[in-house]
C-alpha positions, 0 to 999 in steps of 0.5 A, a space after each residue: 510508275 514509281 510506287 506510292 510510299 506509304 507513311 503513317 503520321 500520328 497527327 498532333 491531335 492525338 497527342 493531346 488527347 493522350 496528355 490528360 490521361 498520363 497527367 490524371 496517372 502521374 497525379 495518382 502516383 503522386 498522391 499514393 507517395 504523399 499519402 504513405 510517406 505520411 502515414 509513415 512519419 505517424 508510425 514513427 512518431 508513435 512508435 519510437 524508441 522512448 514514446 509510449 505508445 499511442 502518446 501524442 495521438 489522442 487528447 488527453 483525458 481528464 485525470 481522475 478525482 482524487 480519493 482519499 480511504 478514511 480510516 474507521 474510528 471508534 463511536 464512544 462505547 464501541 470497539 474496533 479491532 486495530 488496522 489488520 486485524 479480524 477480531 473483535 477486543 478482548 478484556 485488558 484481564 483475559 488471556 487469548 490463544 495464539 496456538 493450541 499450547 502457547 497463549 498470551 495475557 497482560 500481566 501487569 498494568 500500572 501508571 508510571 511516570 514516562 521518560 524520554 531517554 531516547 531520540 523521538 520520546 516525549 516524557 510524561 503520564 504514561 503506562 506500563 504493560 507487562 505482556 506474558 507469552 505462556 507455552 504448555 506445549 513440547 516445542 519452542 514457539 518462536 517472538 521474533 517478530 512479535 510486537 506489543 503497541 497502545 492506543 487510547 481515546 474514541 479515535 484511538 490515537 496511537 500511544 508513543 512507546 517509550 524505552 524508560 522506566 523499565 522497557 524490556 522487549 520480548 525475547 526471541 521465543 518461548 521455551 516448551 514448559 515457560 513464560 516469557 514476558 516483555 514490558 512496554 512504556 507508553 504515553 498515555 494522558 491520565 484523562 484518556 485511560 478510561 479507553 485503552 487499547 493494548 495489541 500484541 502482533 505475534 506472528 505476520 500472518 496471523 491478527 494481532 491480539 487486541 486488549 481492551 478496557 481502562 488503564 490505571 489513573 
């Protein structure tokens, strides 16, 4: 009696009911790659050498309003220090310390008649200012950087120096026991000189000196 062989056969039926679920994997692996090969390609576009970031990736926003800071002006009859400056004008006729022994005052304020000798100058009524630094004290006090500028009307209009006549600048410093004096030119209308202001920048980190008051016609 031949023995009966025993074969297994996995019939078609079950073939097909595994299909769906090796689709359903293959479509979520897909996915998976799509999905990073994506984010990848953000990454790169936002991240490049050259691109700064998050540009490209947000709506831009609107650009803010422009502003503009309005310089103060001076009312009629009133006073204002000049740009940079934390006190208040003194009299064209008062000396002002800068230090403990070296103060400062003008010494002279005439009307002249101003001329262009040099490239920018404009020849007319002017006034010229003699400013004298005076040191009391044992040592040296260095005008390297000091400076002397002009202003006039109510909305103090800032005067045009000019080197002629007699222009001198400051010299380097004032020696222990001296006075040394510079002497400016400006332009200034001859209707405008009832308000004048006249500053004296000593030393960069300290407010200008600022002279007030009218200039001779």
């Amino acid at each position: 009696m031949a023995e009966a062989e025993d074969r297994t056969e996995v019939s078609p039926a079950a073939h097909e009911a595994g299909a769906p679920e090796r689709r359903r994997l293959v479509a979520i692996v897909v996915s998976v790659v799509v999905v990073l090969v994506v984010v990848g390609i953000v990454l790169w576009l936002t991240l490049r050498p050259g691109t700064p970031s998050g540009q490209g990736t947000t709506a831009p926003s609107a650009l803010p309003s422009s502003s503009s800071s309005t310089l103060p002006t001076a009312e009629p009859g009133s006073t204002l220090p000049p740009a940079g400056s934390s006190d208040g004008a003194i009299g064209l006729d008062d000396t002002a310390p800068v230090t403990d022994a070296v103060s400062v005052r003008i010494e002279s304020l005439e009307a002249v008649d101003g001329e262009a000798s040099q490239p920018g100058e404009v020849a007319g009524p002017s006034i010229r200012v003699t400013i004298a630094f005076t040191n009391s004290g044992s040592e040296a006090y260095s005008l390297a950087g000091a400076v002397a500028n002009a202003y006039y009307g109510s909305d103090l209009t800032p005067a045009i120096e000019l080197a002629a006549p007699g222009g001198v600048p400051f010299p380097e410093q004032v020696a222990a026991g001296e006075t040394v004096r510079g002497t400016f030119v400006f332009n200034v209308p001859e209707d405008a000189r009832d308000a004048v202001r006249v500053t004296v920048d000593y030393a960069a980190a300290e407010p200008a000196v600022v002279f007030e008051g009218a200039a001779p016609r």
